[in-house]
N, C-alpha and C positions, 0 to 999 in steps of 0.2 A: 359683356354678356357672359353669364356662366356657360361653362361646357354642358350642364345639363339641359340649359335655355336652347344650347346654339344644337340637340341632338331632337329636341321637339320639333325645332323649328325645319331641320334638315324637309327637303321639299322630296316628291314622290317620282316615283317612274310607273306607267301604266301603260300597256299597251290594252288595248279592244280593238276585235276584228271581226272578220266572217273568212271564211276559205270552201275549199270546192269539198274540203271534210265536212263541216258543218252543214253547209247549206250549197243547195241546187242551185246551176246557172240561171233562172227564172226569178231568184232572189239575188244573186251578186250581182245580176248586170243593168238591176234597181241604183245598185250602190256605186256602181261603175264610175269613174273620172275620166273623161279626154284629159288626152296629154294639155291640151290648150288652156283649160279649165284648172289647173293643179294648182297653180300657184291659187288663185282666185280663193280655194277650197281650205288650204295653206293657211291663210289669211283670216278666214271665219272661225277655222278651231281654234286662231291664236288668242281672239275676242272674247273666247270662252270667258267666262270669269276663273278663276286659278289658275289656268294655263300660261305657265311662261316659259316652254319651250314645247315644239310640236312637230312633228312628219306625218305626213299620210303617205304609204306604198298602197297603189293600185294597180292590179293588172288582171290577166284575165282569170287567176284564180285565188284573187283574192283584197281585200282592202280592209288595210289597218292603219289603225290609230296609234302614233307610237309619242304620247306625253310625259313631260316630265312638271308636274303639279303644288304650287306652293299649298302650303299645309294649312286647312283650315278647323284649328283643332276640337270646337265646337260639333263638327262635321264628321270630323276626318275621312275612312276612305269613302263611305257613304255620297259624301257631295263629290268625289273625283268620279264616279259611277254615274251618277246622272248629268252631271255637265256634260261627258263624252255621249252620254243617251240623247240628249237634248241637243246635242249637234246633230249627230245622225236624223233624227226626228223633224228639225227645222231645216237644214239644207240640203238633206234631199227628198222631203214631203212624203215619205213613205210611212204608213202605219205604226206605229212600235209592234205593235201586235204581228206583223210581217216579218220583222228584222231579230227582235230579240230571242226567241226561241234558237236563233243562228249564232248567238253573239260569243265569243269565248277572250274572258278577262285574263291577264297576266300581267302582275305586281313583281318591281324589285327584281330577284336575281331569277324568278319564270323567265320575266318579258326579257331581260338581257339572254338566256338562255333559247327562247323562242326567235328572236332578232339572229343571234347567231347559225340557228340551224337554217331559217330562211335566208340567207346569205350565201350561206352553203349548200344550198337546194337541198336540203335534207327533207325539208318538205313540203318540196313543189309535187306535182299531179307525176310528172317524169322526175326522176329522183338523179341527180348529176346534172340535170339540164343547166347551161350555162347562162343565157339570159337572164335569168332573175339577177342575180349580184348587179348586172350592169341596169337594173330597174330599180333597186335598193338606191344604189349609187346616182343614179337621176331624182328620185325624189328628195337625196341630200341634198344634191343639187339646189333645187327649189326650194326646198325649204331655206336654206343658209342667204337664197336671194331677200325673201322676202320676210328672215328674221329670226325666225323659228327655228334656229341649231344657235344656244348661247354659246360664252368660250368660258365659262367658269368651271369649278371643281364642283366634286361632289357627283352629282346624278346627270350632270351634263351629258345631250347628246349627242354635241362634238366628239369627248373622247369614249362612248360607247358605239358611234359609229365606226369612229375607225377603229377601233376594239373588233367588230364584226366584220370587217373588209380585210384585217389581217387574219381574223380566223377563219375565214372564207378561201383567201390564198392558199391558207396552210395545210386545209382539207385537201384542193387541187393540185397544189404542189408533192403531197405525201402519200396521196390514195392515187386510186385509177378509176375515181367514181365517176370522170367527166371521160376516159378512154373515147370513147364511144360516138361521143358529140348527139346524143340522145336530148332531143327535144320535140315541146306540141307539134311544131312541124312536120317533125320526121314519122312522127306518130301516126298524122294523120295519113302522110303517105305512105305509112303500111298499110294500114286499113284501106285504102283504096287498090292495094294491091294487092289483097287480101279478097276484096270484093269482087273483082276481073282476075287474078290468077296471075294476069301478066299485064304492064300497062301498053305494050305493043301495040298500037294502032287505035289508041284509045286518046281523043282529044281532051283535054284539061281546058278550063280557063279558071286563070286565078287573079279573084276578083282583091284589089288593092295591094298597094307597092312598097307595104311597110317591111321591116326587119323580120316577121313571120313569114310574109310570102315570100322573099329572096331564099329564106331557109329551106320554104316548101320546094322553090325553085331546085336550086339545088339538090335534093334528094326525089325531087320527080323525074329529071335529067339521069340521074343515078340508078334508079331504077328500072328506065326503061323508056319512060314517054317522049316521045318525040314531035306531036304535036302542041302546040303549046298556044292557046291565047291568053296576052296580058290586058289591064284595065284599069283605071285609077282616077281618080277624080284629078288628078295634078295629071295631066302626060306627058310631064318630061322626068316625072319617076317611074311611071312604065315603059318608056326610052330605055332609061338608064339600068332597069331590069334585063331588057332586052340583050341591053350589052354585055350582057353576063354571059351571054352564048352566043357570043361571034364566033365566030373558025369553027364549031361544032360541027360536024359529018352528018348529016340527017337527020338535024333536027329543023322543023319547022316552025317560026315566032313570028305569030302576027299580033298588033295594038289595034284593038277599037276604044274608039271613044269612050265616055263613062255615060255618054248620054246615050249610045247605041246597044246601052248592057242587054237591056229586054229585050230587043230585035236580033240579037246576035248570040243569047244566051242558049237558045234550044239546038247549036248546032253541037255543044258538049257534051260527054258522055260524063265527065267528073267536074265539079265546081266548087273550087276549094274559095270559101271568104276569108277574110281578114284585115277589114275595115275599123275606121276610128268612127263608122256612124254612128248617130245615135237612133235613127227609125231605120226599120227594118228594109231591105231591098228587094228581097223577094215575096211575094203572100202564095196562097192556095189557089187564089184565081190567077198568078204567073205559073204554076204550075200547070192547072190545065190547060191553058193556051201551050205550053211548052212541048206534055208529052202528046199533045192533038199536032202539032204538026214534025214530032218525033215519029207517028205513024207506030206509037206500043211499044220503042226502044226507050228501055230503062236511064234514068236519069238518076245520077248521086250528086248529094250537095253535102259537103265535106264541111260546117261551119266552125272555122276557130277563134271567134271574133266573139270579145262580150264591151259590152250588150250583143245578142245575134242580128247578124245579119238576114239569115232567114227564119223566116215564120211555122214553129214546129207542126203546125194543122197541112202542110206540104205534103207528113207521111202519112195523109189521107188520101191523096189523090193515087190510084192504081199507075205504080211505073214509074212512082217517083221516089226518092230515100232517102232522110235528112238524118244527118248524123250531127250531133254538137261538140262541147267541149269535154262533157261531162263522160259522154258514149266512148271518149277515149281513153279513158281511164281503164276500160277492161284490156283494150291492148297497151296500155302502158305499165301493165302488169309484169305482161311479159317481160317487160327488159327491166323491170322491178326484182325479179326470183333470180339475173344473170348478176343485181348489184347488191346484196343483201351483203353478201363478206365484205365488200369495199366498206357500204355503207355502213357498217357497223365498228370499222376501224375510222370512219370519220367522225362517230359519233362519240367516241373518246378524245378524238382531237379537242370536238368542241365543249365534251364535258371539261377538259386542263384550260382551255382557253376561258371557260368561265369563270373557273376557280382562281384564274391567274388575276383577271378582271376585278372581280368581284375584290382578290385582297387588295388591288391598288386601291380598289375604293374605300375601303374598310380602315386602311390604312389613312386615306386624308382625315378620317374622325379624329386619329388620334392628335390630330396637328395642331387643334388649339388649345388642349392639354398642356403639349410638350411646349407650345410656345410660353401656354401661361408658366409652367414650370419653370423653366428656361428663363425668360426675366426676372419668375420673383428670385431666384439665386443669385444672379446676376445683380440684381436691388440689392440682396442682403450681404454679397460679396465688399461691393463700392461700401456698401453704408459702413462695415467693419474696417475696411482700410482709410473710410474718413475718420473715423471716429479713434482711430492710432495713428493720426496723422502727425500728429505732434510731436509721438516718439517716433515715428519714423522722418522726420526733416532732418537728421543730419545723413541721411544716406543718401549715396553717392546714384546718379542719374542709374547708373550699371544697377547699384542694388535695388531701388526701386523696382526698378524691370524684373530683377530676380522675385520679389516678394510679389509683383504682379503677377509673373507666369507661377507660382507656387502658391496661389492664391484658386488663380483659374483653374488647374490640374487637378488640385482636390476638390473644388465645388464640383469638375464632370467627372472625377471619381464615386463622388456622393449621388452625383445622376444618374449616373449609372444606370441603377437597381430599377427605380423607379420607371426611368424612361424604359426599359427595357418592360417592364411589364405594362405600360400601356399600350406600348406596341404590340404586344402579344395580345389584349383583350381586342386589339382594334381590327388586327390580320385574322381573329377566330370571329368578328363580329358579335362577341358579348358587348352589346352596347352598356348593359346595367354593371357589367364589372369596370367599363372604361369609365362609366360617368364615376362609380364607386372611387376609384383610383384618382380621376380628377379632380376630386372633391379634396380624397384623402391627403392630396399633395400639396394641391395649388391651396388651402383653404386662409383666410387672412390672417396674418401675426394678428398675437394678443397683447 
């Protein structure tokens, strides 16, 4: 195949997503994945037609599509645009007319540029927050299970992931953007103590025992709250929560059931969610039942769970106050304006880190150039030492070797030039001057 054949042929990289920029939690948590359900979901984009390598990252603020798409040049990107549409459309049965107004495309060196800064929480909702990389890093996971990360060159997203995991390191190792340990968590529990002033004698329960609530845990101990009820549909991870505050001084932990939530929920003042459900746990008719035998004491429900957990028609009912994931965004502002200098020295990291990327890639073009160059020399070297073979039979095993390496030396003296400038079309990504050069080099004897 010509270099120009194998540069058409070269396959695509596309990401497509939604995030809590684009679109509202009442449309992301449409789109939302269980952790249990990934691979399953994994598996259907891979069926796509073009698709032959695939990740999906979902979490609570956000879910994308991150492909890499053979070319179909009748098409081109055109048909890579609506196959990623037409999954979105068929598994998870939502409108287009719902989803696309939220969608946002990124090709080639965007979507590696986009991959990288979500890595580096440049832009998550909390900007430094640390969980994301390790939810990037889960969905490789998955995907590498069930197929969908190849090991080839080129646009592979084997080495564009770990391209983004090390420039994700690089950001945390070199800034002070994570200092802080700033996450949805920790967010939430300002806002709750924003809302009461102090969390001093103020009962929490916090509803599920995932990696969110331990965080919440932790920074509501920190703050102040000493009462504490935990819950979880598994109780031997609201156990294992518990144990996170043995030896504490005055702090009080009590486990109910998951089945005992609504019977035992109106005795909290704050109710932080952060379940993997997918139907809602609380409604508007749990709410009046709750602040009726509240007796008029205000209730907050802190929801950081997408899909939500409670039902937003709650801040209907008098004395009740549902806050979600979105509502946290104005206090995560605040520790947004304390990171703006970090994050803006990270954001050079990841611009060198892509530049770095991008030339390794740029640079595999030039490879079947130099390779074709490279044999046909190597062809036209042998042919000229067969074709003096005759006068060269009386020389001696030693001289032979001499006319061999003085044969070699001036063909990659004569490479030189050449190789040197397809390299340099391949590292600036002029693909029309590499295919030009390729042509000009490699083209058949007459």
């Amino acid at each position: 195949m010509s270099h120009e054949k194998a540069m058409e042929n070269r396959s695509e990289l596309v990401l497509l997503g939604i995030n809590h920029h684009t679109a509202p939690i009442e449309v992301r948590e449409r789109l939302a994945i269980p952790a249990g359900r990934l691979a399953d979901a994994t598996r259907s984009l891979l069926s796509a037609p073009g698709i032959r390598e695939g990740l999906i990252l979902s979490t609570c603020n956000r879910v994308e599509l991150l492909t890499v798409h053979e070319p179909v040049p009748e098409q081109g990107g055109e048909h890579t645009h609506a196959t990623l549409l037409r999954f979105l459309d068929e598994y998870f049965a939502v409108p287009p007319a719902t989803i696309r107004p939220h969608l946002y495309e990124f090709r080639e060196r965007e979507a590696v540029r986009h991959l990288f800064r979500v890595a580096a929480s440049l832009d998550s909702m909390v900007v430094g927050e640390p969980q994301i990389l390790g939810q990037v890093k889960e969905s490789y996971t998955v995907a590498k299970q069930v197929g969908g990360i190849g090991s080839g060159s080129g646009a592979s997203l084997e080495q564009l992931l770990q391209s983004a995991f090390t420039a994700a390191k690089k950001v945390r190792s070199e800034t002070q953007i994570g200092s802080s340990s700033v996450s949805i968590a920790s967010v939430a529990v300002d806002l709750a103590r924003k809302i009461f002033g102090s969390l001093a004698g103020k009962v929490v329960l916090l509803v599920g025992a995932g990696k969110m609530s331990e965080l919440a845990l932790r920074h509501l101990i920190q703050h102040g709250a000493r009462h504490i009820i935990l819950t979880n549909r598994t109780l031997a991870r609201a156990e294992a929560m518990a144990a996170l505050l043995t030896g504490l001084d005055a702090v009080t932990t009590e486990i109910i059931p998951f089945d005992d939530l609504h019977a035992e929920a109106q005795r909290a003042d704050i109710v932080i969610t952060s379940t993997g459900a997918e139907q809602q746990l609380f409604s508007r008719a749990d709410a009046q039942h709750f602040l009726q035998r509240r007796r008029g004491r205000p209730m907050f429900f802190i929801d950081i769970a997408v899909p939500r957990d409670v039902d937003p028609r709650m801040n209907e009912v008098d004395g009740c106050f549902v806050y979600d994931i979105d509502d946290l965004q104005q206090v995560a502002q605040a520790h947004q304006a304390d990171r703006n200098r970090e994050a803006a020295a990270a954001e050079q990291i990841i611009t060198a880190e892509v530049a770095r990327y991008q030339q390794r890639l740029h640079a595999l073009d030039a490879v079947p150039a130099i390779r074709a160059l490279q044999a046909q020399a190597e062809e036209l070297r042998l042919a000229e030492i067969a074709r003096c073979q005759s006068r060269l039979a009386g020389l001696t095993p030693e001289q032979q070797a001499a006319v061999d390496a003085l044969t070699r030396s001036l063909t990659n003296k004569f490479l030189h030039a050449p190789l040197t400038a397809i390299r340099a079309a391949a590292e600036q990504g002029d693909g029309e001057a590499l295919a030009r050069l390729a042509s000009l080099y490699t083209r058949p004897r007459q």
